[in-house]
Backbone as ProteinMPNN parsed JSONL, in Angstrom:
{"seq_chain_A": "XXXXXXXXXXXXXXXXXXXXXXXXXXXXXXXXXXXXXXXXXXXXXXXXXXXXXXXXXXXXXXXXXXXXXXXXXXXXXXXXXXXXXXXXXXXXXXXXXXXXXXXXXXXXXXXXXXXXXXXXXXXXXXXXXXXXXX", "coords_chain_A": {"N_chain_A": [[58.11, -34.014, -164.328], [56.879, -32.97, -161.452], [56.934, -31.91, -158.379], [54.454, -32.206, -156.529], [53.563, -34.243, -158.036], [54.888, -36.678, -157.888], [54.646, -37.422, -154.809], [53.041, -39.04, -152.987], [49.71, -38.701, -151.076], [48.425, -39.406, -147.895], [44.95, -40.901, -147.783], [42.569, -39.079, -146.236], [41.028, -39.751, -143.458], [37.708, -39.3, -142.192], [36.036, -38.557, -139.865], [33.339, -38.443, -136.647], [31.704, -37.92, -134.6], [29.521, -38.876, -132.465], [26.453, -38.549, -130.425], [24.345, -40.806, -128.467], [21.44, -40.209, -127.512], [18.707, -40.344, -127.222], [16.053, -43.346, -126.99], [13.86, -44.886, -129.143], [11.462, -45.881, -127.273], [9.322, -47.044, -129.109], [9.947, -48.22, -131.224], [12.02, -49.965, -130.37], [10.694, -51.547, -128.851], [9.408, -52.914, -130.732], [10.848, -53.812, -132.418], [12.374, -55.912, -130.536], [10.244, -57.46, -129.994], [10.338, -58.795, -132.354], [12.326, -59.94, -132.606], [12.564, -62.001, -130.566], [9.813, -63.406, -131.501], [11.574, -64.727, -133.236], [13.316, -65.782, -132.085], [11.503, -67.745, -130.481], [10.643, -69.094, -132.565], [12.811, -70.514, -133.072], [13.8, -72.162, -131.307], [11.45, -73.691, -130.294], [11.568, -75.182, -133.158], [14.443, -76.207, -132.467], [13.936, -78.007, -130.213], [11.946, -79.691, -131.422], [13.546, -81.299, -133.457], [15.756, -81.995, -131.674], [14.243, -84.093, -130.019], [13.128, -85.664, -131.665], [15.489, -86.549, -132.425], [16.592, -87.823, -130.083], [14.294, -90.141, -129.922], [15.03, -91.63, -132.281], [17.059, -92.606, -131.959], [16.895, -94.515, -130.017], [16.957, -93.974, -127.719], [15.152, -93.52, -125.623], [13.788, -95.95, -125.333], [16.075, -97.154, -123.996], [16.063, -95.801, -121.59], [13.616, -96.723, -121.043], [13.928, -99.348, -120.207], [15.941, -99.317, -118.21], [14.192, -98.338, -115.932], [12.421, -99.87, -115.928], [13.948, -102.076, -114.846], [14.992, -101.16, -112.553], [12.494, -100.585, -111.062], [11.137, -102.276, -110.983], [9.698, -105.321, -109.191], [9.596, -108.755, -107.899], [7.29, -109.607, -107.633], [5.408, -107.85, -109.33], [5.711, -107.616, -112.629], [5.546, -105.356, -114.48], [5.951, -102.894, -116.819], [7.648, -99.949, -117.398], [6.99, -96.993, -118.863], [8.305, -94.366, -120.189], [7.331, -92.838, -122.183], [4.825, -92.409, -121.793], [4.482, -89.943, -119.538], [6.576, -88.174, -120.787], [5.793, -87.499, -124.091], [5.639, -86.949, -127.848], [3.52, -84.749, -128.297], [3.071, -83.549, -125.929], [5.473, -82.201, -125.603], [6.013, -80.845, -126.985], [3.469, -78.917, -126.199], [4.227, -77.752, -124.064], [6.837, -76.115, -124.47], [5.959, -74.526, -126.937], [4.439, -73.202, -124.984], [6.15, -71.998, -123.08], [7.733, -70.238, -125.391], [5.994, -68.622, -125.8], [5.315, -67.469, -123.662], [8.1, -66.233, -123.041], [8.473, -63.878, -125.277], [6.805, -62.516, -124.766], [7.818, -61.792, -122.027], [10.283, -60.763, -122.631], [10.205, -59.07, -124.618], [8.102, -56.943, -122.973], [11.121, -56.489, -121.156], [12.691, -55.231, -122.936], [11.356, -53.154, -123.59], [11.104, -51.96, -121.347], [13.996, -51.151, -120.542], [14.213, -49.621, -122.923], [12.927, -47.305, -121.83], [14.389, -47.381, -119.051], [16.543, -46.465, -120.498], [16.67, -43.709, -121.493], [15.511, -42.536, -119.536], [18.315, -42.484, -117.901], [20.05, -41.787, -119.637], [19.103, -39.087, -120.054], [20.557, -37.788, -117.779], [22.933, -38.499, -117.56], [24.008, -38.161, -120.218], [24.038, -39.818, -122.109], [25.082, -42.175, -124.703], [28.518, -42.478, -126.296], [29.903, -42.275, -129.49], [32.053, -42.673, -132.223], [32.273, -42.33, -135.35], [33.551, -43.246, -138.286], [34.456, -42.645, -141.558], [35.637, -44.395, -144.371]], "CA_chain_A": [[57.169, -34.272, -163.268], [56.819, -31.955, -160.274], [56.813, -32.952, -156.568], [52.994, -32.527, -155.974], [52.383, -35.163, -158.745], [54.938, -37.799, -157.239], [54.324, -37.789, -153.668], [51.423, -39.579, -152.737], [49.336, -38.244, -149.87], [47.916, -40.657, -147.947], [44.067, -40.75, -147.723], [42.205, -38.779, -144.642], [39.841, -40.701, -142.959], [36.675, -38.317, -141.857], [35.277, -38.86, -138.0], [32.5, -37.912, -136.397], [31.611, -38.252, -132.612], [27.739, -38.543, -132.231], [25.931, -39.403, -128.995], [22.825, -41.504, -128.751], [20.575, -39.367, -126.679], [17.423, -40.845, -126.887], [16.504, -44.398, -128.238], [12.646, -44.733, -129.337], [10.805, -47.334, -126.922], [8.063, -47.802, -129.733], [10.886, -48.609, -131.95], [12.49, -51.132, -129.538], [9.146, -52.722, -128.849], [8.811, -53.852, -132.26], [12.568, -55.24, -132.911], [12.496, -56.87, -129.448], [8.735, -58.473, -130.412], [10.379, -59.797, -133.716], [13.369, -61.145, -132.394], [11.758, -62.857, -129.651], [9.323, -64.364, -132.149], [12.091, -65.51, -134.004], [13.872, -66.964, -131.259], [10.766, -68.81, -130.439], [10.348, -70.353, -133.171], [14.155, -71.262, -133.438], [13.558, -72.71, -129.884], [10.585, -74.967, -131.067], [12.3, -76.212, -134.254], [15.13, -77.394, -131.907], [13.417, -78.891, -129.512], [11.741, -80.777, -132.084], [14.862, -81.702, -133.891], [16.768, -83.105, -130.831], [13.435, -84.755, -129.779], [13.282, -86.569, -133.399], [16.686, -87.403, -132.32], [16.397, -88.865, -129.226], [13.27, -91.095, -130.453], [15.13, -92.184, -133.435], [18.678, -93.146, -131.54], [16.709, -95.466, -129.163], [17.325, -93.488, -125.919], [13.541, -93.454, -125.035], [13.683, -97.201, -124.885], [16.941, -97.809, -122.972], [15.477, -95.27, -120.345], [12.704, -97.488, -120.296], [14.317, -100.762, -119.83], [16.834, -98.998, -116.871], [13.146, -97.808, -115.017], [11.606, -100.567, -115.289], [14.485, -103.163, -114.091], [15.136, -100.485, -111.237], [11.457, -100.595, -110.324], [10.205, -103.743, -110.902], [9.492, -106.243, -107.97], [9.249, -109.785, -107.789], [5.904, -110.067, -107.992], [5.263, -107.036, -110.503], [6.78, -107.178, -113.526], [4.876, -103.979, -115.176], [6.948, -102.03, -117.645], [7.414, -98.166, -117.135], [7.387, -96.344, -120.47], [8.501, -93.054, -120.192], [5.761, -92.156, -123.025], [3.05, -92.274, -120.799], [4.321, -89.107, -118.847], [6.558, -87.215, -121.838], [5.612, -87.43, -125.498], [5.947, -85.242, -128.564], [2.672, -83.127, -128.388], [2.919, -82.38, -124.748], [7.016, -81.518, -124.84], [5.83, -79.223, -128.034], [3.101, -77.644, -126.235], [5.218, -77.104, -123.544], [7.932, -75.824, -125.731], [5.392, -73.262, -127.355], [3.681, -71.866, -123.615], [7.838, -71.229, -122.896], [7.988, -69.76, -126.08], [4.965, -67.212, -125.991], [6.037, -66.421, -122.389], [9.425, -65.755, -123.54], [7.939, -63.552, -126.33], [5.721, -61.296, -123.792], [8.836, -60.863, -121.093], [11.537, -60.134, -123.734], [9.362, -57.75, -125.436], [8.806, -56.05, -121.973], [12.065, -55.995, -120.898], [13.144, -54.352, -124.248], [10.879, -51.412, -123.781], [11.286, -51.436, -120.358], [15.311, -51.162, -120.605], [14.549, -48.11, -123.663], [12.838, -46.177, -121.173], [15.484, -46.624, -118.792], [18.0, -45.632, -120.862], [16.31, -42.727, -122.005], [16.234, -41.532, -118.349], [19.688, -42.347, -117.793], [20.805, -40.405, -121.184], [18.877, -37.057, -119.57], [21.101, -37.62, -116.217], [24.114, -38.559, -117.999], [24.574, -37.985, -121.64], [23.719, -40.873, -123.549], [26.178, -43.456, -125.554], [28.988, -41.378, -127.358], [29.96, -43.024, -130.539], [32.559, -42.184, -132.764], [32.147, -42.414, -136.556], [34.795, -43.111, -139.02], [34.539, -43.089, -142.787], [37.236, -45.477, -145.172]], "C_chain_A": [[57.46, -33.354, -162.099], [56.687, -32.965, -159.023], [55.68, -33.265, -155.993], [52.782, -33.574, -156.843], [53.424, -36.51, -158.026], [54.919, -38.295, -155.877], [52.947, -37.619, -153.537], [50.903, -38.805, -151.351], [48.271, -39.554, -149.379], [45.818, -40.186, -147.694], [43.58, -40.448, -146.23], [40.755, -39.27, -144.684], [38.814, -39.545, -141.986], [36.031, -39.116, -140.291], [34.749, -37.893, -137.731], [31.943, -38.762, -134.919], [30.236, -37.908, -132.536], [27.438, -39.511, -130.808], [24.42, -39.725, -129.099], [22.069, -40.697, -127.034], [19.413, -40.037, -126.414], [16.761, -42.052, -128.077], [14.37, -44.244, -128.104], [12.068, -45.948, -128.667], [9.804, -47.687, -128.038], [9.079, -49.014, -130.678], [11.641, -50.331, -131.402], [11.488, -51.814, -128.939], [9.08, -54.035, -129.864], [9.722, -54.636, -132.603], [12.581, -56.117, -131.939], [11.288, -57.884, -129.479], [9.371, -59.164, -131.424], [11.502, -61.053, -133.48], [12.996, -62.092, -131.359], [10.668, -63.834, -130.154], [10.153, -65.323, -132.855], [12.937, -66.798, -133.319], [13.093, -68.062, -130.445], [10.638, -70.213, -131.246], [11.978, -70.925, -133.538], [14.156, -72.161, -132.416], [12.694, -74.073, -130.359], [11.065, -75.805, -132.198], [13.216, -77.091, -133.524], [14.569, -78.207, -131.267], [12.516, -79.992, -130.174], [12.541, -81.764, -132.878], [15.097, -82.54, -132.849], [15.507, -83.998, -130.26], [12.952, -85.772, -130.324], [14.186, -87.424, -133.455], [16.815, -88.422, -131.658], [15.004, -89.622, -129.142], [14.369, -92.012, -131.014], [16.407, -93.024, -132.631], [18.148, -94.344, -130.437], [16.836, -94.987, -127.442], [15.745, -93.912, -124.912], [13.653, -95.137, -124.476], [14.602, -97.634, -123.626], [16.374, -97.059, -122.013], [14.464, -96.082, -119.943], [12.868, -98.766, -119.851], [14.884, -100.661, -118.591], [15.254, -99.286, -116.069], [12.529, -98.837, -114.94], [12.752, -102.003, -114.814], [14.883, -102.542, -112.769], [13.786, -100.141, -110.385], [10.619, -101.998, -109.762], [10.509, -104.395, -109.271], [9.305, -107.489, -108.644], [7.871, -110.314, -108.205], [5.189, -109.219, -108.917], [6.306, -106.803, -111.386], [6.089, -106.243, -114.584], [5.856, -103.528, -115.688], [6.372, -100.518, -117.262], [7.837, -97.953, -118.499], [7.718, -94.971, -119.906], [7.357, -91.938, -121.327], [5.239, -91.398, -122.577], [3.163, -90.364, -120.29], [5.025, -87.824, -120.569], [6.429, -87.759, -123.603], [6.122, -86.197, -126.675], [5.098, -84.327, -128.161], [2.603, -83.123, -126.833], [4.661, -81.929, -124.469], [6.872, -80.63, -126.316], [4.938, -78.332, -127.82], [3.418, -77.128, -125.038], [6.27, -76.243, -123.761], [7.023, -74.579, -126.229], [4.957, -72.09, -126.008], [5.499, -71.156, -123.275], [8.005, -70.214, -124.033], [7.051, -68.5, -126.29], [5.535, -66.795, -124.166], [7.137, -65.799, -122.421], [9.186, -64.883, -124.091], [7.46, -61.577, -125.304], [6.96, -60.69, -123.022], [9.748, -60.17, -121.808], [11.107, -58.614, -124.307], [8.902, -56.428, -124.24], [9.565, -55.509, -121.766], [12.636, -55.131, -121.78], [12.393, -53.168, -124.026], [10.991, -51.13, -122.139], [12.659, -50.27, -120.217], [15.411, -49.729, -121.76], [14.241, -47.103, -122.777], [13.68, -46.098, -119.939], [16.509, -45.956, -118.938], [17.738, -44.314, -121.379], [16.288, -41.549, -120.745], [17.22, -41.534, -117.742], [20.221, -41.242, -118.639], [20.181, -39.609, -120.288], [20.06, -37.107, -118.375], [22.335, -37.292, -117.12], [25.229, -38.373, -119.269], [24.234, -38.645, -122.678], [25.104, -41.541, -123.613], [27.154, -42.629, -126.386], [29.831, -42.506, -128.08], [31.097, -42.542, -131.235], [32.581, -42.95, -134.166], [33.142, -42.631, -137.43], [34.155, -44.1, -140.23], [36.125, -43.318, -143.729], [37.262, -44.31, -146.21]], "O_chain_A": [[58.655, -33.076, -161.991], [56.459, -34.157, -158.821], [55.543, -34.188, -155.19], [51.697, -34.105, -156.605], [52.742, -37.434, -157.582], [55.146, -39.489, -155.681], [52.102, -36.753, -153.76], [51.759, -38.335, -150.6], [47.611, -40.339, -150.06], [45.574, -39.01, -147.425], [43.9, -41.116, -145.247], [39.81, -39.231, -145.471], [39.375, -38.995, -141.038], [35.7, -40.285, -140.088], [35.056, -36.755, -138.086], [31.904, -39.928, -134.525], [29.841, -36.742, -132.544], [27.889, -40.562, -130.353], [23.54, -39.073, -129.66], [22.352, -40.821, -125.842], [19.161, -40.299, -125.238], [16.793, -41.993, -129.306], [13.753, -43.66, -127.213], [12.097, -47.013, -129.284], [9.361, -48.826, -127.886], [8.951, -50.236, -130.755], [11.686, -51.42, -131.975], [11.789, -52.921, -128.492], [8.872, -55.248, -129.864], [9.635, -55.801, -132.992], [12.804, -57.269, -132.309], [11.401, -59.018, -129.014], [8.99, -60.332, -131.496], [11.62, -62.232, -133.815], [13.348, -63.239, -131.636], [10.464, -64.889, -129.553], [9.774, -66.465, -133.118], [13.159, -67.97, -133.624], [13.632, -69.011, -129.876], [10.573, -71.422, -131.021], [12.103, -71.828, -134.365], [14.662, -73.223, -132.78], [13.152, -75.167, -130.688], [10.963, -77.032, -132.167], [13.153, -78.316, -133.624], [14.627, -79.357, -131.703], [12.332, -81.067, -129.603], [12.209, -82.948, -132.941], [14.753, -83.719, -132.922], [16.045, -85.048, -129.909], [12.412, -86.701, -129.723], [14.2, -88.515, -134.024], [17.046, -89.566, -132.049], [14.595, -89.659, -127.981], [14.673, -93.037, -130.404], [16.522, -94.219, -132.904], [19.02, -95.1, -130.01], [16.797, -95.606, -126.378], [15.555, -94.453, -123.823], [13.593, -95.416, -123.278], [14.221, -98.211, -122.608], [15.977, -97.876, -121.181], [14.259, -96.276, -118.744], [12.014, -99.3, -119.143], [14.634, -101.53, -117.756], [15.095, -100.413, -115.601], [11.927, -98.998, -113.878], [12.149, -103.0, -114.416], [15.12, -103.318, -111.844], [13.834, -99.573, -109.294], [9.96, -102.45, -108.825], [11.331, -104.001, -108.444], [8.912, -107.495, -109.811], [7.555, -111.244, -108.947], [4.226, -109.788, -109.431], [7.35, -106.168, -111.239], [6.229, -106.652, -115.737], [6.892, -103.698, -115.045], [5.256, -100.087, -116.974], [8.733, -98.515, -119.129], [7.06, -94.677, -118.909], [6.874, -90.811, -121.217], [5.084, -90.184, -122.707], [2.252, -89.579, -120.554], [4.337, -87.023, -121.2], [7.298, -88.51, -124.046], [6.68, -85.108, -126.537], [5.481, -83.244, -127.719], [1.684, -82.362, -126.53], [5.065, -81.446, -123.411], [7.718, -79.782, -126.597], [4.903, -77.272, -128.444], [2.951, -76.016, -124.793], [6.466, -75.507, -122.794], [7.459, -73.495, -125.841], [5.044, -70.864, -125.938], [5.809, -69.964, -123.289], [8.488, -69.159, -123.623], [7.419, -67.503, -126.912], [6.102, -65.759, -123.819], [7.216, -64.736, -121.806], [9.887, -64.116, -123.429], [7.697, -60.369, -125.294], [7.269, -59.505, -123.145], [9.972, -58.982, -121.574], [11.621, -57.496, -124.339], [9.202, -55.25, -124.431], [9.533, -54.285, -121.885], [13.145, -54.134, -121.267], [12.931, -52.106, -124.338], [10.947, -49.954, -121.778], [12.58, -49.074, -119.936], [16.322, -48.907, -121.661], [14.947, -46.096, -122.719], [13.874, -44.953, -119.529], [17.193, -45.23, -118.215], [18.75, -43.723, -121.757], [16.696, -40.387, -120.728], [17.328, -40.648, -116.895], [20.681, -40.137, -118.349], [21.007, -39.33, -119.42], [20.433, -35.953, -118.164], [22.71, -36.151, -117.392], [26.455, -38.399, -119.372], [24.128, -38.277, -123.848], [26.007, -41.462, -122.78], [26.599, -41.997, -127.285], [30.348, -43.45, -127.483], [31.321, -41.484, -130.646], [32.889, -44.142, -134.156], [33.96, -41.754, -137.154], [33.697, -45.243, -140.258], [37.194, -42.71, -143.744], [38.095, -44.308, -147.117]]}, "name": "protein", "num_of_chains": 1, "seq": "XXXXXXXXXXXXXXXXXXXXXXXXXXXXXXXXXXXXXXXXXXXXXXXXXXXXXXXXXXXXXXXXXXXXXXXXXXXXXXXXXXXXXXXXXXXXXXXXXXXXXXXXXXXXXXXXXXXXXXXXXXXXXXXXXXXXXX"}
């Protein structure tokens, strides 16, 4: 056996230093529109979830038993429901107008934020990165 075949060499790892110069606002429009839809509707599922919850666990009621022994009078004994004012379909279409407004600003700010960074990068350089393959 010779010396090149039993010493091992160890493996060289290849790098590469790239700088992000310029990011595509159309590009970042469209990912910032999707994820913003998605986090809508992850938004709405919860809020229906923990809303399912607190129905089902009885909270709705004890809130209404506190409100109405902390309101009542002597001579009115009227019950306060909490119902009356929130329910499901108006704390889900509340829950959706948050969620399409969310949708519109996000998606703004995302292309806003490419074209600032796009005139930052000309001032300053851009993002420098460094690459490394195993």
């Amino acid at each position: 056996m010779s010396d090149t075949q039993t010493t091992r060499s160890s493996p060289r790892t290849r790098r590469a230093r790239l700088r992000i110069s310029r990011v595509d606002p159309w590009s970042v429009m469209k990912t910032s529109f999707l994820f913003s839809i998605a986090a809508g509707i992850m938004l709405w599922v919860a809020v229906y979830v923990l809303w399912a919850l607190v129905n089902a666990s009885g909270t709705v009621e004890a809130v209404n038993s506190v409100l109405t022994m902390l309101l009542a009078s002597d001579q009115d004994q009227t019950t306060v429901r909490v119902e009356d004012f929130i329910n499901t379909n108006k704390l889900m279409a509340a829950t959706t107008l948050f969620a399409v407004i969310n949708v519109v600003i996000l998606t703004a700010l995302g292309t806003i934020f490419a074209f600032l960074y796009n005139l930052s990068a000309n001032i300053l350089g851009g993002l420098e990165l460094t690459l490394a393959e195993d």
